[in-house]
C-alpha positions in Angstrom: 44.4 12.9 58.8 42.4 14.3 55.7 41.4 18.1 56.9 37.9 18.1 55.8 37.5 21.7 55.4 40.1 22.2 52.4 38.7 22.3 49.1 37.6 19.0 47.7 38.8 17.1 50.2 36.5 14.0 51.2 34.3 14.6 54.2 35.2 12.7 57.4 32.4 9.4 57.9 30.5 10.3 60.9 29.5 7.1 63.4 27.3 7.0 66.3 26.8 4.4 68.5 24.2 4.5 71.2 24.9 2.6 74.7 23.3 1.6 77.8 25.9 0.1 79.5 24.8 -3.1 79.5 26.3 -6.0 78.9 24.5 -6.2 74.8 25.4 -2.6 74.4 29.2 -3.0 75.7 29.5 -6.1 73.6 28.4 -3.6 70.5 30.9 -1.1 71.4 33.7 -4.0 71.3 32.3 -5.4 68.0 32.1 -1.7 66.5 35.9 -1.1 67.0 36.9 -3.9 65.2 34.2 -2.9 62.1 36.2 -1.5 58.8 35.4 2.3 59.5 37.6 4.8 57.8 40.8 5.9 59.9 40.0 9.1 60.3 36.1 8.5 60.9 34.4 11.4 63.8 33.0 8.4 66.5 30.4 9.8 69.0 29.0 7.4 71.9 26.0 8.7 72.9 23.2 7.6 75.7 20.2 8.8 77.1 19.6 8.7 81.0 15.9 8.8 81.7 15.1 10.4 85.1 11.7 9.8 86.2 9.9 13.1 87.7 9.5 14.0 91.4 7.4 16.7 93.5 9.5 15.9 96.1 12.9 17.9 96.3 14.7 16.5 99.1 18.6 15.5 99.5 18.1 11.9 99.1 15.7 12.4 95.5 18.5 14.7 94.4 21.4 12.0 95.4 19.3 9.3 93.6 18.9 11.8 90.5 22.1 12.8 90.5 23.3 8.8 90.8 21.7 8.3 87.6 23.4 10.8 85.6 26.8 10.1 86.9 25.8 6.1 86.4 25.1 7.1 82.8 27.9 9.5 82.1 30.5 6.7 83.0 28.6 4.3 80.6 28.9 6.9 78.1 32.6 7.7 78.6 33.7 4.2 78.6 32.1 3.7 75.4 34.0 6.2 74.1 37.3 4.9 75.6 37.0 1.6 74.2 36.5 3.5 71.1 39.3 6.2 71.2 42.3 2.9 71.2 41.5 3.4 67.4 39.8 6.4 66.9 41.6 9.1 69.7 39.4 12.4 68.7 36.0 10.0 69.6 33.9 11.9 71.3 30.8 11.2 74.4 27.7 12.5 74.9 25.3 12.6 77.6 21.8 13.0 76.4 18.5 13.1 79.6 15.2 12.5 78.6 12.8 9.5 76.6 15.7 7.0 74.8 13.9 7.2 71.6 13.0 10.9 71.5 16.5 12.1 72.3 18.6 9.5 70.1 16.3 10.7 66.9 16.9 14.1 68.1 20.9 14.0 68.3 20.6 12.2 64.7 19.3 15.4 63.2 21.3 17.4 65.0 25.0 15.8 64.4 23.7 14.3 60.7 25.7 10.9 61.9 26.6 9.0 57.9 25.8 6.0 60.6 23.8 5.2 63.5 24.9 2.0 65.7 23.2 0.4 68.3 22.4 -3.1 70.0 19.2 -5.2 69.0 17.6 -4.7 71.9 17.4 -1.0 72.1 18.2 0.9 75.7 16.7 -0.2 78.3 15.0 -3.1 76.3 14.8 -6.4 78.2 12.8 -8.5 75.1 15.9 -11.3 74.5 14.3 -12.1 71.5 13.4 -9.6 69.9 14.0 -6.4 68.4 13.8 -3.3 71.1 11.6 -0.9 70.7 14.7 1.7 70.5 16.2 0.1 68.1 13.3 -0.2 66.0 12.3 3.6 66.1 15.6 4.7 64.9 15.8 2.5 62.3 12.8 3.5 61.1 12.8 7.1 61.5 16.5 7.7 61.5 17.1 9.4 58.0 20.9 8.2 57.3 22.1 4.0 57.5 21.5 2.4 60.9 23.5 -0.9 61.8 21.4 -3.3 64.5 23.6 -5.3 66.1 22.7 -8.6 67.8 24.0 -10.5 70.6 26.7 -13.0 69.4 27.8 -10.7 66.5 31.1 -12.3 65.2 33.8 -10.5 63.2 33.1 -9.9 59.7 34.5 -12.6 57.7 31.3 -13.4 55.0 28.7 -10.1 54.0 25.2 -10.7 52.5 23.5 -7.5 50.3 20.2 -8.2 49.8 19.4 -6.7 46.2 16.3 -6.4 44.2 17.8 -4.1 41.3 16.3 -0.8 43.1 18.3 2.1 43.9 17.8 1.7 47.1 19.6 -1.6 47.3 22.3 0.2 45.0 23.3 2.8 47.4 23.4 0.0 49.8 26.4 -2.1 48.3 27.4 1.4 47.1 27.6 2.3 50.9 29.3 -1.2 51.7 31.9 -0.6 48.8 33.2 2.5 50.6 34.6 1.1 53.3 37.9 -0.6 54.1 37.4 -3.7 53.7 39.1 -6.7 54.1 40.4 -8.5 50.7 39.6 -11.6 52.8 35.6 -10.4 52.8 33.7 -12.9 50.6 30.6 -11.5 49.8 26.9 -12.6 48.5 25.1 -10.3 46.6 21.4 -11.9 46.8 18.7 -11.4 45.5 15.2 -13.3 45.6 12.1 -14.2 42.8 8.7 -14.2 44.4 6.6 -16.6 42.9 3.3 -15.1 41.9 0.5 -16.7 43.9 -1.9 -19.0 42.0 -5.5 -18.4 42.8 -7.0 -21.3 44.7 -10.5 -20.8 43.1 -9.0 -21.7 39.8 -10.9 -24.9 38.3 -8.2 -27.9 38.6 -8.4 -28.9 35.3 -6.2 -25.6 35.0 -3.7 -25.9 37.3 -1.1 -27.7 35.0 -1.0 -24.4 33.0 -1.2 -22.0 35.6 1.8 -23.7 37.5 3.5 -23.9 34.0 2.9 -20.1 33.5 4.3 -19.5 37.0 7.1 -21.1 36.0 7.7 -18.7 32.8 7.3 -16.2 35.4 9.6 -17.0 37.8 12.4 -17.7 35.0 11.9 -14.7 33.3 11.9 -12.4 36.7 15.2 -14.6 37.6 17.0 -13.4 34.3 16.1 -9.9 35.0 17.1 -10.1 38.3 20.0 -11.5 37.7 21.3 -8.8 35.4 20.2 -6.1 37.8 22.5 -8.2 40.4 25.7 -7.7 38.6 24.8 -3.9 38.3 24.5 -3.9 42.4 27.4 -5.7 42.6 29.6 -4.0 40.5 30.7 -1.3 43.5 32.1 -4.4 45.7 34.1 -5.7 42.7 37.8 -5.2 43.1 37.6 -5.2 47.1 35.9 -8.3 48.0 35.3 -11.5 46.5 31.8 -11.5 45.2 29.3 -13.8 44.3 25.9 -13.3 43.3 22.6 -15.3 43.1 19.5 -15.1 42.8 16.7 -17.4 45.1 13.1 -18.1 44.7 10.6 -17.7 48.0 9.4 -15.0 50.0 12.2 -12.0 50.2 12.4 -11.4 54.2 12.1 -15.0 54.6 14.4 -16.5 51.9 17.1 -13.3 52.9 16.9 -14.4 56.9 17.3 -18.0 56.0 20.4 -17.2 53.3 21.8 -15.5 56.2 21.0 -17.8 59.4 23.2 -20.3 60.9 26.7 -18.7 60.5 26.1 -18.3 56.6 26.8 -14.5 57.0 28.6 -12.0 59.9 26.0 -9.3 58.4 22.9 -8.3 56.5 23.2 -4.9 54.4 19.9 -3.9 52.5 18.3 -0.9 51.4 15.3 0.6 53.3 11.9 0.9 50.7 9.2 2.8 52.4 5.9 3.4 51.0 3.8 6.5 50.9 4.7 10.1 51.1 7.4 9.7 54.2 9.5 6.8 52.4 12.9 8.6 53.6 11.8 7.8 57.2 10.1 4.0 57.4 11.5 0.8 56.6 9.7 -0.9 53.8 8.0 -4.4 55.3 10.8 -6.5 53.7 13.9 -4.6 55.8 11.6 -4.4 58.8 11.0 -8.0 58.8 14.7 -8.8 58.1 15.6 -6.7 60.5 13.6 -8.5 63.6 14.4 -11.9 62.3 17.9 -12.5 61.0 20.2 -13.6 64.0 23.8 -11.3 62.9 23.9 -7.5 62.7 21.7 -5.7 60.1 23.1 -2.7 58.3 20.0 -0.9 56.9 21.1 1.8 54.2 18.8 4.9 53.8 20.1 8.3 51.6 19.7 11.1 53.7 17.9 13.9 51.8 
């Protein structure tokens, strides 16, 4: 094992995965320990037992209380046994208090390279969609957060979402610096959006305006495509890689590139607006993020 304290040696990945115990959030636990981490990653399970307040104290208030936390401390250290088979030095933690709160607040306080949890959030009972937990660390959470959803399969096929930005650069970049598999095909896509043709235009000038779209749309895929092979460049060498480039909406035409077994995994970069971009998800990850059926890795740069 790398000792990460001797000069230039390369930091240890750092991985937390949230659990409820629950069936979803077991299921994420199995499907993490099979994910290319690094062999000497730091793993930390981690949940949060919400116990609701009483005036009353009274034996059977305390047993219930104290039922809880031992209920929750199991579910934490069986996540952590599933995860020390491969990872020994893993790692449990028992956090008490409001799930989203208190999963934010270990974030910053361990600085995790990646935060893992299930779809549904803990404690979330939406089957369709995305938990409120789970939403409010991906947004706020200022390092990459993986959402994985129910049926998650092994990861055989990998789609990065690119748009030429930095953002979706450190996100391949991120991807690149794992083990992966040599088997690991991936897509590097990324998609046109048409501009929209005003509807008060006089018809007479609709055959020009769609023809100008069209100039548009060719010229934005011939830029695109060139700032695809500059995302993709990272991933050459230790995947099979294929890029190209789609024309629709870009949370729509991403979900449907990715739905119906087409990929095992979304990776895209997060693009905030405003003066706390570090923190929120631009609309296009957000949207990706509650629709596409497989696990969604959503890369942000801690600063």
């Amino acid at each position: 094992m790398v000792d990460a304290t001797a000069p230039g040696a390369r930091p240890r990945m750092r991985v937390m995965v949230a659990t409820d115990g629950s069936d979803d959030a077991r299921a994420v636990v199995d499907w993490l320990a099979r994910f290319p981490l690094p062999a000497d990653a730091e793993l930390l399970a981690i949940t949060v037992v919400t116990v609701p307040p009483s005036p009353l104290d009274i034996p059977t208030v305390r047993q219930f209380t104290q039922a809880l936390r031992d209920e929750a401390r199991g579910t934490v250290e069986g996540a952590r046994a599933t995860l020390a088979a491969r990872w020994p030095a893993a790692q449990a933690r028992l956090c008490e208090g409001e799930p989203r709160a208190e999963l934010l607040r270990a974030i910053e306080e361990w600085t995790p390279d990646l935060v893992v949890l299930g779809a549904r959030g803990l404690g979330a009972v939406a089957a369709a969609l995305l938990g409120s937990v789970s939403l409010a660390v991906a947004r706020h959470a200022p390092c990459p957060v993986l959402v994985v959803k129910p049926g998650a399969r092994a990861l055989r096929t990998l789609l990065v979402a690119a748009d030429g930005s930095d953002a979706s650069a450190a996100a391949a970049a991120f991807v690149a610096a794992l083990p992966l598999a040599p088997t690991l095909d991936v897509r590097v896509v990324g998609v046109v959006e048409p501009p929209r043709v005003p509807r008060s235009a006089p018809a007479s000038l609709e055959p020009v305006l769609l023809a100008a779209v069209d100039d548009v749309v060719e010229a934005r895929r011939a830029e695109l495509a060139k700032a695809l092979a500059r995302v993709a460049q990272p991933l050459r060498g230790r995947a099979a890689v294929q890029e190209a480039v789609v024309v629709g909406h870009p949370a729509d035409a991403i979900v449907q590139a990715s739905a119906a077994g087409a990929a095992d995994m979304v990776v895209m970069g997060a693009r905030g607006l405003g003066p706390v971009t570090r923190l929120l998800l631009g609309s296009v990850s957000e949207r990706v993020l509650r629709h596409a059926d497989c696990p969604v890795l959503v890369v942000k740069r801690r600063t």
